[in-house]
N, C-alpha and C positions, 0 to 999 in steps of 0.2 A: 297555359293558364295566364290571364291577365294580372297586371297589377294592383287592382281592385280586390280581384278574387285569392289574391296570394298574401295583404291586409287583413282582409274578413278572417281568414282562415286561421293567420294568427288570433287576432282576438278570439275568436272561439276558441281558442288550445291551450289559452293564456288564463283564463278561468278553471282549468280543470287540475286539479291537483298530479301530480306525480303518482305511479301505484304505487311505489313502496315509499310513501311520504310518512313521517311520522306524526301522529295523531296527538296535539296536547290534551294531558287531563282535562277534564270535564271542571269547571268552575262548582265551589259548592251550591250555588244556587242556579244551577243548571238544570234545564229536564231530567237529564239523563240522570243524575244527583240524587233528584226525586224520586225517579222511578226507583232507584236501587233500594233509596230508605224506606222504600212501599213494599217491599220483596217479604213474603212471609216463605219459613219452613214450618212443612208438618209432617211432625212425627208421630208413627201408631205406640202406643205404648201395649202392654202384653193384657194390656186388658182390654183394649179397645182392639187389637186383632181378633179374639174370640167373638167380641162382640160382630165387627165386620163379616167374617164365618159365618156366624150365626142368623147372620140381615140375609146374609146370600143363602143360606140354607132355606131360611123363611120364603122366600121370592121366588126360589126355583119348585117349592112344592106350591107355593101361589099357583105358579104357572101351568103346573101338570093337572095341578085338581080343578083349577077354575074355580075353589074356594072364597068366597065372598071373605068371612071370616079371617081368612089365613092373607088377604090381600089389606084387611082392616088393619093386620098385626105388621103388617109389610111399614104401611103409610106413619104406624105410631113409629115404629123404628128406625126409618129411616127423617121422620120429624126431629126426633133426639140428635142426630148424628148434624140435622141444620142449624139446631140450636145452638148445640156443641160449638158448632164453627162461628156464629154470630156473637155469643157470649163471651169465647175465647178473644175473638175481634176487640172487643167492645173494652175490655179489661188492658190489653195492649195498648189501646189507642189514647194517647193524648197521655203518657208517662213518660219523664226522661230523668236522667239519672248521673248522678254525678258520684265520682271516686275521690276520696280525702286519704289522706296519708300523712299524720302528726309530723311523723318523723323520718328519717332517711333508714329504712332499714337494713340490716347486716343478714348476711349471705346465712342461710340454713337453721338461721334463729326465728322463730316467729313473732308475729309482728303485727298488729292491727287495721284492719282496713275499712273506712266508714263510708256509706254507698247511701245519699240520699235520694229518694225516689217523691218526684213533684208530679201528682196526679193532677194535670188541669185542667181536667173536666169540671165542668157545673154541679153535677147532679148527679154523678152518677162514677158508685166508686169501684175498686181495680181488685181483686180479687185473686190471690194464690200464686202469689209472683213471685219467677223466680232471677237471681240477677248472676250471671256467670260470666268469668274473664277467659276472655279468648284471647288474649296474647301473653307471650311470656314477658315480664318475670312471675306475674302473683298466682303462685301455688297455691291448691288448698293445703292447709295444715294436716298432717299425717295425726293429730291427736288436737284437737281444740276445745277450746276451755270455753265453755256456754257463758256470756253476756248477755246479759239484758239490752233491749233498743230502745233509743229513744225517740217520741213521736212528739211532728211540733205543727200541729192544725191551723189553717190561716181565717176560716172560720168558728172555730169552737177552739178552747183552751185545751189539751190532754188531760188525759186523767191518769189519776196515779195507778201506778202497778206494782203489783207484788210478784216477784219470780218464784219458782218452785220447780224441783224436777219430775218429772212425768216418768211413774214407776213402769210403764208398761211400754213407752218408749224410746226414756231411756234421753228428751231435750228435754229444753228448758224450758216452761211454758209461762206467759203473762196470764194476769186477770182476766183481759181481752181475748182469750186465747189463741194468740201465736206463740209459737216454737222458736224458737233464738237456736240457732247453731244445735251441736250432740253435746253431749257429756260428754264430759273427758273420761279415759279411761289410762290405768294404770300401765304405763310402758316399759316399766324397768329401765329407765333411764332418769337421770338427774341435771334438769336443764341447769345452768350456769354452773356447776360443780367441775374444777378442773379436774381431772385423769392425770394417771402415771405418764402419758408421753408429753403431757406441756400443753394440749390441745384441752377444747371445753367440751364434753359431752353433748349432744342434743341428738334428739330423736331423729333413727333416719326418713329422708324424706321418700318414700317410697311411692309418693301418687306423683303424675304428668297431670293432674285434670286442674283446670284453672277453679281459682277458689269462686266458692257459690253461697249466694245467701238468700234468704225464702222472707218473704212480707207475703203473711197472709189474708191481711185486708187493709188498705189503702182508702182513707176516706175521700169521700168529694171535694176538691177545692182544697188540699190537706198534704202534708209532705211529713213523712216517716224516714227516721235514720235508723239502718242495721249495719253492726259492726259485728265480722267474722277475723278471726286468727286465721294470718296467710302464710307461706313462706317462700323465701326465691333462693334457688337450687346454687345461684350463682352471682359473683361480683357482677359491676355491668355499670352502662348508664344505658339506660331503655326508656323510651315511648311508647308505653301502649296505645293504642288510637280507636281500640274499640269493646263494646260489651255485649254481651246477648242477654233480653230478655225474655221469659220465655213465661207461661201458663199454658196448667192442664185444667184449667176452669172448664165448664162447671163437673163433669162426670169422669175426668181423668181416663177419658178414654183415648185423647190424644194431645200432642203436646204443641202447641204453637209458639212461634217466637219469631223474636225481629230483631237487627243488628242496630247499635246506636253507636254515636260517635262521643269517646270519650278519652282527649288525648292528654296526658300527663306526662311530666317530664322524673323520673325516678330514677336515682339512685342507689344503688343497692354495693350498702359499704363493706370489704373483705371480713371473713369471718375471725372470730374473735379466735387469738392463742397466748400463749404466755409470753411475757416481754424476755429476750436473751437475759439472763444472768452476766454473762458477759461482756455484753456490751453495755449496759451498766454499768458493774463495776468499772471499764477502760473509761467509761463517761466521768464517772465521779458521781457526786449529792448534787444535788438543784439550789435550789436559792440564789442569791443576790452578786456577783461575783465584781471587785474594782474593774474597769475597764481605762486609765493611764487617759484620763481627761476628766478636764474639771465637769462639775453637774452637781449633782443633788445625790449626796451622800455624809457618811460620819467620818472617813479616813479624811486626813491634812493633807492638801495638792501640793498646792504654793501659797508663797506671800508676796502680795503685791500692793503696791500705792493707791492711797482710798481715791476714787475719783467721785465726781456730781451722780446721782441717783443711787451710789451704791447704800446697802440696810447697814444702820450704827452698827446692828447688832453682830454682823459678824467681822465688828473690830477685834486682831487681836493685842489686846491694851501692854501686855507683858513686852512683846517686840517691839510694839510700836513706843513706849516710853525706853527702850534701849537707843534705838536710832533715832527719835527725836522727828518722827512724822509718824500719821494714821496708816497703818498696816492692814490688808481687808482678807482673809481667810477665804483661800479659794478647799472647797471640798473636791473629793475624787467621786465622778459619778460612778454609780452601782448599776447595776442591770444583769439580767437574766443570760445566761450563757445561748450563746446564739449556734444551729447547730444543721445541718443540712444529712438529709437523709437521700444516699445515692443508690437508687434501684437502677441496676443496669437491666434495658430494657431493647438493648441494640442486636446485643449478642446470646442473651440468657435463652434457653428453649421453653415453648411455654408452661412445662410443668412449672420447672427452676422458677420462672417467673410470677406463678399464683404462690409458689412457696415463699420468694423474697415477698412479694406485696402484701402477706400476712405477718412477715415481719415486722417489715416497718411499718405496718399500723399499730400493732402491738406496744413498736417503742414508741411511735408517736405519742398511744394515747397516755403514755407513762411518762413520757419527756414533759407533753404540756402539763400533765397532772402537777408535776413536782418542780415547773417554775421555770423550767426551760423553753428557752424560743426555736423552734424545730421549724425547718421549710425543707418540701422536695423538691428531688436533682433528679431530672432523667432526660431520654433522648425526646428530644420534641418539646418538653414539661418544665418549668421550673415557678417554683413558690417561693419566695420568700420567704425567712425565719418571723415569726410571729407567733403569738400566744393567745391564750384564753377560748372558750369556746367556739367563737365564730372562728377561728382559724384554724381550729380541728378539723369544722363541718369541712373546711373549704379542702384541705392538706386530706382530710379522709377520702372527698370527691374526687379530687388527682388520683389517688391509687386506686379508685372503683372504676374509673377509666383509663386506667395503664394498661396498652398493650404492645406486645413485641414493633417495635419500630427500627428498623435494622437501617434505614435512610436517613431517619433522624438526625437535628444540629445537636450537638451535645453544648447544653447552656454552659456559662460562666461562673462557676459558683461564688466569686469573689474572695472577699479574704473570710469568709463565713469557716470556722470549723467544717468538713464534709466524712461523713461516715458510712462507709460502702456496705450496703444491705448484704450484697453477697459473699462476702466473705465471712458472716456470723454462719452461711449454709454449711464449707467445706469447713469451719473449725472444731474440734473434737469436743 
């Protein structure tokens, strides 16, 4: 082979990928991207099998009689079944939908979740939608408590609505007549009420199915809010990334849907139990405690020589006419007892592990309540002592994301108080 011919050859071989090269994801604004978000499923539903049977019954006596008649009933019914599919289309098409979440919710308590739907079609509105989570954490609620929606039209103003339960079915229905969620019904249980073991009552969660909420009519040019009761089975920090939309418009003979992209960042915070007895009392009372330097406080520091900017006012005149110069009253600062919460997370197994991690949420949210500055300590994690609500949210986030880390650097806790979560486990 020439040396010409042994060039060429390369470059030809030089364009061609490897076979087992790995393929990067598709860009979202890719073909491929597109094609996916065009994918519809359809589902028969048990009415629209009969129906289907019944098409095929019709066709095959068409075929045997040569029935003019029996081939007229063929064309109306299987006309319906093309409707069905165009109708169903049309109600899909041009909806997207967004998930809210107020607040960070806790593990196995229910919780709110508002799902706005922005029809942006012109002229033509969405009809019998339903909206359902396909990733975990957002469960349906095993007993949910009917709310009313609220709808906010970008062409017309809403109109008022009055809720009422629907004796015969048992939801909530508007003026408009959509259904909001079920009734609740009676569980024999007492949500927030604590129990004999220390722990809080709530209903068990008994469904896998991602929580679902139904808008049954969606105006043109228009966006409607429905908020259902959710709950998530487990601590966690999770992204969901996507929803399913789906309608059985118009004849509910089958069910179409299509996947949307809906990504959130949620935390979902350890569930609630009682704060140790214990480790309280070894804490002590909260409030204000001296900390042995001067600041802003009532206790007397020291007394020192008045200098240029220092305030008249905290001359003390009684010393300072003994010694025969301006004396200036330093005070003892005050401040919140500072206090570090150690989840060992190195060596705990992961039961041990969701048991301490509801610990220390529990004292957390007792320590900040009563004026104590609380931060966590664990392998990999460390917070700084801090107070007030935003460093709840933050200190409650670390232990929704603690998990067994056996590699982990184990931070520094400095001269911080530190209080080892698990040792409230094995104390009697």
């Amino acid at each position: 082979m020439s040396r010409r011919q042994t060039t060429a050859s390369r470059d030809d071989n030089a364009g061609t990928p490897p076979s087992d090269a790995v393929h990067a994801p598709s860009p979202p604004g890719s073909a491929r991207e597109r094609w996916r978000k065009s994918l519809r499923k359809l589902r028969f539903t048990r009415d629209g099998v009969f129906y289907v049977v019944f098409t095929l019954g019709v066709g095959l006596a068409a075929l045997n009689t040569g029935n003019n008649l029996l081939f007229l009933i063929l064309g109306l019914l299987l006309s319906v079944i093309i409707i069905s599919g165009i109708l169903a289309e049309s109600a899909l098409r041009g909806v997207s939908v967004t998930r809210r979440i107020e607040r960070d919710p806790v593990a196995e308590e229910p919780f709110l979740v508002t799902y706005r739907l922005t029809n942006h079609k012109r002229a033509w509105p969405s009809l019998a939608l339903t909206v359902e989570e396909v990733e975990a954490p957002i469960l349906a609620s095993p007993n949910p408590t009917p709310r009313p929606t609220g709808h906010r039209g970008t062409t017309r103003p809403p109109q008022a609505s009055q809720a009422a339960i629907r004796p015969e079915t048992g939801r909530l229905s508007q003026n408009n007549g959509e259904e909001v969620g079920q009734a609740s019904k009676n569980s024999g249980h007492n949500i927030g009420q604590p129990s004999n073991n220390g722990l809080v009552q709530r209903p068990e969660a008994t469904t896998t199915k991602g929580a679902k909420a139904l808008c049954l009519h969606l105006g043109a040019a228009s966006e409607a809010d429905i908020s259902v009761e959710a709950m998530a089975p487990r601590r966690g920090h999770f992204t969901p990334r996507r929803l399913r939309l789906s309608t059985s418009f118009p004849f509910g003979f089958f069910e179409k849907s299509r996947e949307l992209d809906a990504v959130d960042d949620i935390f979902v915070l350890p569930r609630r139990c009682l704060a140790s007895g214990e480790a309280l009392t070894r804490l002590g009372g909260g409030g204000e405690r001296p900390s042995a330097r001067a600041g802003q406080g009532t206790d007397l520091f020291e007394l020192r020589e008045m200098t240029a900017g220092d305030d008249r006012r905290r001359i003390h005149f009684r010393k300072s006419a003994a010694v025969g110069r301006f004396l200036v009253a330093e005070r003892e600062e005050e401040r919140a007892p500072r206090l570090l919460l150690l989840v060992d997370n190195a060596t705990a197994s992961p039961e041990d592990l969701e048991q301490d991690v509801q610990s220390a949420a529990a004292l957390l949210r007792e320590l900040v309540a009563s004026g104590h500055e609380v931060g966590i300590c664990a392998s990999g994690d460390l917070l700084l002592p801090g107070s007030g609500q935003a460093h709840l949210k933050a200190a409650l986030r670390v232990l929704a994301r603690l998990e067994v880390n056996p590699g982990g650097e184990a931070p520094n806790p400095g001269r911080d108080k530190v209080l080892r979560v698990a040792t409230l486990r094995h104390s009697p």
